[in-house]
C-alpha positions in Angstrom: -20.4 1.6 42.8 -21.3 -1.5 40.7 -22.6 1.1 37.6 -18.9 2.3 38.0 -17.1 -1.0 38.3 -18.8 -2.4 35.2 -17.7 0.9 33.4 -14.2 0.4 33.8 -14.2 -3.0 33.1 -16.3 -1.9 29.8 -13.1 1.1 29.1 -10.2 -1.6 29.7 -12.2 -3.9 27.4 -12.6 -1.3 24.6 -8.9 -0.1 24.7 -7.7 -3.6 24.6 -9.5 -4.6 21.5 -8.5 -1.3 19.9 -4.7 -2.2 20.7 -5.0 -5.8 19.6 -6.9 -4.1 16.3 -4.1 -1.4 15.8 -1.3 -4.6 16.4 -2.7 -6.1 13.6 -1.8 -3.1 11.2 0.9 -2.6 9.1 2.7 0.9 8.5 3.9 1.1 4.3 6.8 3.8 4.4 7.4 4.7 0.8 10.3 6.9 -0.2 11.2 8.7 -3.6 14.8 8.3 -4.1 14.6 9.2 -7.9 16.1 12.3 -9.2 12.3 13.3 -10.4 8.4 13.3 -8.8 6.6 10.2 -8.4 3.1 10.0 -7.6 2.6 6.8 -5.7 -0.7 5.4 -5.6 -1.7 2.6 -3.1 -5.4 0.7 -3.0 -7.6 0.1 -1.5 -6.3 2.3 1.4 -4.2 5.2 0.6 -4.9 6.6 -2.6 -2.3 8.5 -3.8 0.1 11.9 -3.0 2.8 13.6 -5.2 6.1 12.5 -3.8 9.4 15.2 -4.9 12.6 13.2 -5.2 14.3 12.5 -1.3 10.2 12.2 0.3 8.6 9.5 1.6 5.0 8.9 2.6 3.3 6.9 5.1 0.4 4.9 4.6 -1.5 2.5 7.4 -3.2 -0.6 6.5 -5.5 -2.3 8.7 -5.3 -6.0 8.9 -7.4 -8.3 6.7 -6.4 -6.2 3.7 -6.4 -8.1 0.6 -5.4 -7.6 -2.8 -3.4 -4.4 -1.6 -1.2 -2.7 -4.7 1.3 0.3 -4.1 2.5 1.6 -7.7 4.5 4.8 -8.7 2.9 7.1 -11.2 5.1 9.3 -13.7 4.6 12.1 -16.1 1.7 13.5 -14.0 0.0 16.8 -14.0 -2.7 17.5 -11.7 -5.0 20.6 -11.3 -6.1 20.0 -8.1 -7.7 16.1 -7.2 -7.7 15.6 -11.0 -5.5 15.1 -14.0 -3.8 12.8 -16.0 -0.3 10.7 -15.8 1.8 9.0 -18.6 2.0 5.7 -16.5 0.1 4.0 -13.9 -2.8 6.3 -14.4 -6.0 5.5 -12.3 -9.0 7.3 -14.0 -7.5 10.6 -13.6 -7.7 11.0 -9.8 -4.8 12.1 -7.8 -5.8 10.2 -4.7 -6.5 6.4 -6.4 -9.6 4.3 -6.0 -8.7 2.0 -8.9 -5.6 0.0 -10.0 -3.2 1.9 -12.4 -3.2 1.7 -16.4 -0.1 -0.3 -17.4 2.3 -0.1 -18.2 2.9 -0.1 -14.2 5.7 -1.8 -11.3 3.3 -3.2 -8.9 4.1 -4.2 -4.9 1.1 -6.2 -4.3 0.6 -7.3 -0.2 -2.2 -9.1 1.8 -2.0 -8.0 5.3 -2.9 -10.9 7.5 -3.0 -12.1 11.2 -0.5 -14.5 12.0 1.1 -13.9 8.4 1.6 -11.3 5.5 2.4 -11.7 1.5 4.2 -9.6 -0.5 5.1 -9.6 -3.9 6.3 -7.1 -7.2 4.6 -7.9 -10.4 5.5 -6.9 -14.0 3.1 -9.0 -15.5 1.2 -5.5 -16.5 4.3 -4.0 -17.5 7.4 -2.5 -15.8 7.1 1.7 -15.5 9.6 2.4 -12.6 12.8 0.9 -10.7 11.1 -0.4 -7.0 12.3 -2.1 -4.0 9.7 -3.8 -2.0 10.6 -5.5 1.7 8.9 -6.0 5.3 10.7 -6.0 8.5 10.7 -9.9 8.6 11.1 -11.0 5.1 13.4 -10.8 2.3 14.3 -7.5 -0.4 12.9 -7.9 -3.3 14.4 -5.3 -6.3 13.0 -4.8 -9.6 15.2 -2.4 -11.7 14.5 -3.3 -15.1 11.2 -5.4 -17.0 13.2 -8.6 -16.4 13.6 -8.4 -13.3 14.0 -11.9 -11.3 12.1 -10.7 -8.0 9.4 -9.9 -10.1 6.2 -12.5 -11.1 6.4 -12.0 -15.2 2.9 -14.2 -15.6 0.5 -15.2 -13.4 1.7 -18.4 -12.9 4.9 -17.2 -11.4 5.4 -18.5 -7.9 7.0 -15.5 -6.4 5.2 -14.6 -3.3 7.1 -13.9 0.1 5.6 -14.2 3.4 6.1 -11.9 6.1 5.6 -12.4 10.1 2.0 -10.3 10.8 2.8 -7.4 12.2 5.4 -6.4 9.7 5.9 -3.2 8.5 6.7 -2.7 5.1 9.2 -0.6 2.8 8.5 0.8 -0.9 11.5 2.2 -2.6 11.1 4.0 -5.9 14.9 3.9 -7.9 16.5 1.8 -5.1 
């Protein structure tokens, strides 16, 4: 009886780390409302899909991501996991492990505990119209290289904070 008491107590401590692991997380929703295919990219999680105009893709990102970037690609062609694309290109891999070849709109994130940051940067080029929000933080919209919600340098201070938890939005031609 005790082998089985110290079991269940094992199981409900198990499934309550994994919850408190998996309400850490944040859900990106990206969505293609541009008349053409986009290939968003995402790193380090994600990698990258083609995305037809009217789609959206999911990606999950575990807390304690840092240094997170979700880009659209455009003018790709892809023969299976390889090929090339005329911006945001990342080495030639459909599903990204590296950051994208400017010129490229960037949503950058670092998915926290208590609290999330979020930005879009220009500051390796503007490629592609992009909203960017989390469910407890502002809307930021960039649909042109001079964009105001955008960081432009590096010393820009332009970084939002979000509650953790957040889920997030990524809106190619908002």
């Amino acid at each position: 009886m005790a082998a089985a008491s110290s079991s269940s107590v094992l199981l409900l401590l198990l499934a309550a780390a994994l919850a408190g692991m998996s309400a850490n997380a944040a859900t990106f929703t990206i969505t293609n409302n541009c008349g053409f295919t986009v290939w968003p990219a995402a790193t380090p999680v994600g990698g990258g899909t083609q995305l037809n105009p009217g789609g959206t893709w999911t990606v999950n990102v575990p807390a304690g991501t840092s240094s997170g970037r979700v880009w659209g690609r455009t003018g790709c062609s892809f023969n299976g996991n390889s090929g090339s694309c005329q911006t945001g290109d990342c080495g030639g891999a459909l599903a990204c492990t590296l950051s994208g070849q400017p010129p490229l709109t960037l949503a950058e994130f670092t998915i926290g505990g208590s609290q999330d940051f979020y930005d879009i940067s220009v500051i390796d080029g503007y490629n592609l119209a992009m909203a960017f929000s989390c469910s407890t933080g502002v809307r930021l919209v960039c649909t042109d290289s001079g964009c105001p919600d955008a960081y432009h340098h590096p010393n820009d201070v332009k970084t939002h904070a979000c509650g953790g938890n957040s889920n997030y939005q990524v809106t190619f031609c908002p």
